[in-house]
C-alpha positions as CSV (number, residue, x, y, z in Angstrom):
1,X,60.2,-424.3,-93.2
2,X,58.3,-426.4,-95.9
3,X,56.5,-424.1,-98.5
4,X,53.3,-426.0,-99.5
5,X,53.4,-424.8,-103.8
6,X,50.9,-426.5,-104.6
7,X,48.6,-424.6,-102.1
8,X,50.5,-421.1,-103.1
9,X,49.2,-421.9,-106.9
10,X,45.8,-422.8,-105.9
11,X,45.3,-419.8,-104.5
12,X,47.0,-417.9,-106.8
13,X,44.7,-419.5,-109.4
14,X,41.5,-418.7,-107.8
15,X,42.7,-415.4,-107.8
16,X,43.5,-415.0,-110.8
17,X,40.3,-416.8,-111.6
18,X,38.2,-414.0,-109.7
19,X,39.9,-411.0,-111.3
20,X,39.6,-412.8,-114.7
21,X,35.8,-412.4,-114.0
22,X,35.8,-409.3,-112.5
23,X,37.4,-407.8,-115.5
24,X,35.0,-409.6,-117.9
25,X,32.2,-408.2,-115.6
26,X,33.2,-404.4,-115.7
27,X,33.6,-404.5,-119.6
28,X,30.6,-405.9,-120.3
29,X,28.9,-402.8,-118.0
30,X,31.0,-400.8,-120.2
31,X,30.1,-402.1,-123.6
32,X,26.3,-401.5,-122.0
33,X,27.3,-397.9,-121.2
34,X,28.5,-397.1,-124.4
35,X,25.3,-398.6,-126.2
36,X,23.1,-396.8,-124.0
37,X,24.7,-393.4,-124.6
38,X,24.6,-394.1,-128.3
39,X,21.0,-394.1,-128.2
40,X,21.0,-391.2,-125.9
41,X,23.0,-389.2,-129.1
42,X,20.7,-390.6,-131.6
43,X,17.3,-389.6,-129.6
44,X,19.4,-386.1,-129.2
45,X,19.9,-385.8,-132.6
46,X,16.0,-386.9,-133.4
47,X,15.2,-384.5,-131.3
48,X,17.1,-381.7,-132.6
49,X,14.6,-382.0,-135.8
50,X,11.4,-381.6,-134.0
51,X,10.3,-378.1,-133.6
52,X,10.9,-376.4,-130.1
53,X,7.1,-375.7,-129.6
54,X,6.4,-379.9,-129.6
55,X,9.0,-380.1,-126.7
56,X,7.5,-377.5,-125.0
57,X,4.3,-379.3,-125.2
58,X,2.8,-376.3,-127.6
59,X,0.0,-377.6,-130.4
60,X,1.8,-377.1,-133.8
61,X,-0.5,-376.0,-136.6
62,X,-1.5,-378.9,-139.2
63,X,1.1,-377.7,-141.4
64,X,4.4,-377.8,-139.1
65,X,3.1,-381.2,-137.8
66,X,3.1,-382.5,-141.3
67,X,6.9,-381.6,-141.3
68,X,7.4,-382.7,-137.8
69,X,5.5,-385.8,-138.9
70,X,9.1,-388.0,-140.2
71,X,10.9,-387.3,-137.2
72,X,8.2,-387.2,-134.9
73,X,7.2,-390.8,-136.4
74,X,11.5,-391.7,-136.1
75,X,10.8,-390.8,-132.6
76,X,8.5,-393.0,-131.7
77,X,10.2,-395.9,-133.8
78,X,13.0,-395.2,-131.5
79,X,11.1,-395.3,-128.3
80,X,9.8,-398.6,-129.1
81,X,13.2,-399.8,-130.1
82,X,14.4,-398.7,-126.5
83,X,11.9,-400.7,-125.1
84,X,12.4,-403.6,-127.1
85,X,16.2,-403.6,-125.3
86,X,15.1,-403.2,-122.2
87,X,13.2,-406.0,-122.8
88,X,15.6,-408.2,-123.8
89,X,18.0,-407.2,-120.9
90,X,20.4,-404.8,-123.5
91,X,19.6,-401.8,-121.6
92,X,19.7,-401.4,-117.7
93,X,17.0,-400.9,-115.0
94,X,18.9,-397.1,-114.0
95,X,18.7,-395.8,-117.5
96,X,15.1,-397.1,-118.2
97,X,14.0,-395.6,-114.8
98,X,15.1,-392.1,-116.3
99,X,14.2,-393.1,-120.0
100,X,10.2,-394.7,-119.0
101,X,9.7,-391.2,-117.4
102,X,11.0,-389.1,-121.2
103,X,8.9,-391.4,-123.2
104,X,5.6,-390.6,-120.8
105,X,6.4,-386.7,-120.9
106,X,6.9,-386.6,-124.4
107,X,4.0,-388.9,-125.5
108,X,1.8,-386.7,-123.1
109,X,2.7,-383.8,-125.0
110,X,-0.1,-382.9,-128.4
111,X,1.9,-382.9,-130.8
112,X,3.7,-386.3,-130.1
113,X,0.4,-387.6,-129.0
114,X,-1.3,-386.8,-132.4
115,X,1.9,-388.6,-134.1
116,X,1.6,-391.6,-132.3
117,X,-2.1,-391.9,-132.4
118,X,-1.6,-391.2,-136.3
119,X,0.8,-394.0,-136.3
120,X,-1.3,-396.6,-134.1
121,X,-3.9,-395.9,-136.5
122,X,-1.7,-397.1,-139.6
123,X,0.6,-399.3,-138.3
124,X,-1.4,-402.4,-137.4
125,X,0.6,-404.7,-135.4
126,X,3.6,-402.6,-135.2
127,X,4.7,-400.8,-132.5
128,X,3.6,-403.9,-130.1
129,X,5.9,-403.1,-127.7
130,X,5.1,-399.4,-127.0
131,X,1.2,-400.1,-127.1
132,X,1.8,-402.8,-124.3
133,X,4.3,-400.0,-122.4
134,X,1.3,-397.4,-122.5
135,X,-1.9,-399.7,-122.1
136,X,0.3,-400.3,-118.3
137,X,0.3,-396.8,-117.9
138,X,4.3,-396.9,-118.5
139,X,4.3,-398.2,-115.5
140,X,5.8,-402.4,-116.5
141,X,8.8,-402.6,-116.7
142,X,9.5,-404.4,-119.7
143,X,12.3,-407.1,-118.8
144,X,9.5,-408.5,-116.5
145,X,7.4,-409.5,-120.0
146,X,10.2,-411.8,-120.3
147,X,9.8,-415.4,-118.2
148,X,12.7,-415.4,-115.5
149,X,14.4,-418.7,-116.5
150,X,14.9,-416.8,-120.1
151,X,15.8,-413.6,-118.3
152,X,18.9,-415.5,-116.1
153,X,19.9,-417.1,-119.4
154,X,20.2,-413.9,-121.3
155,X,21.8,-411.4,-119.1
């Protein structure tokens, strides 16, 4: 019997070859994972500074939004941030399914919606990426405001 090596170690190459990438492939879903629940802890913690009542979707007198008003306006920087990401591909279609539908319930709710419309009054220009994300309704998705060659470039 006449063992072909040369056919052994081409096969044992593309093998190798296919795990190689498989591996590259599951950390880079990991390294994703881990960024996305960062942001998840950092949106906790924002939240965690905004009185109970906004979450509950309660008006807060003029006074406690004043207080509100930094973290309310950190928010908001944060939820444009997010959207940014997803934009550009850093943040997948599964957690902005679940994170599109937080942003709407949250902005929908007075005291949020009175910091962001305080904001959109003062920040000209900024915040482009959330004003696009509401004027759809929060219905876009945002990777799709990127062309698709750029989009299979930068996955």
């Amino acid at each position: 019997m006449n063992i072909d090596w040369s056919a052994i170690g081409s096969v044992g190459t593309a093998v190798a070859v296919f795990v190689a990438a498989w591996q590259v492939r599951k950390n880079t879903q990991q390294a994703r994972t881990d960024f996305e629940d960062a942001l998840s802890r950092e949106y906790r913690e924002l939240a965690r500074c905004i009185p109970v009542k906004a979450h509950l979707g309660q008006e807060l007198e003029d006074e406690e939004l004043e207080q509100a008003f930094p973290c309310l306006y950190h928010y908001i920087d944060l939820t444009n941030e997010q959207i940014f990401l997803r934009m550009n591909g850093r943040i997948s279609k599964a957690t902005w399914i679940n994170w599109v539908d937080g942003m709407k319930s949250n902005l929908d709710r007075p005291a949020f919606s009175q910091a962001w419309d305080r904001i959109k009054d003062g920040s000209h220009g900024s915040f482009s990426e959330l004003r696009r994300l509401e004027q759809s309704g929060f219905k876009n998705d945002p990777r799709r405001w990127i062309p698709a060659w750029k989009r299979l470039w930068h996955r």
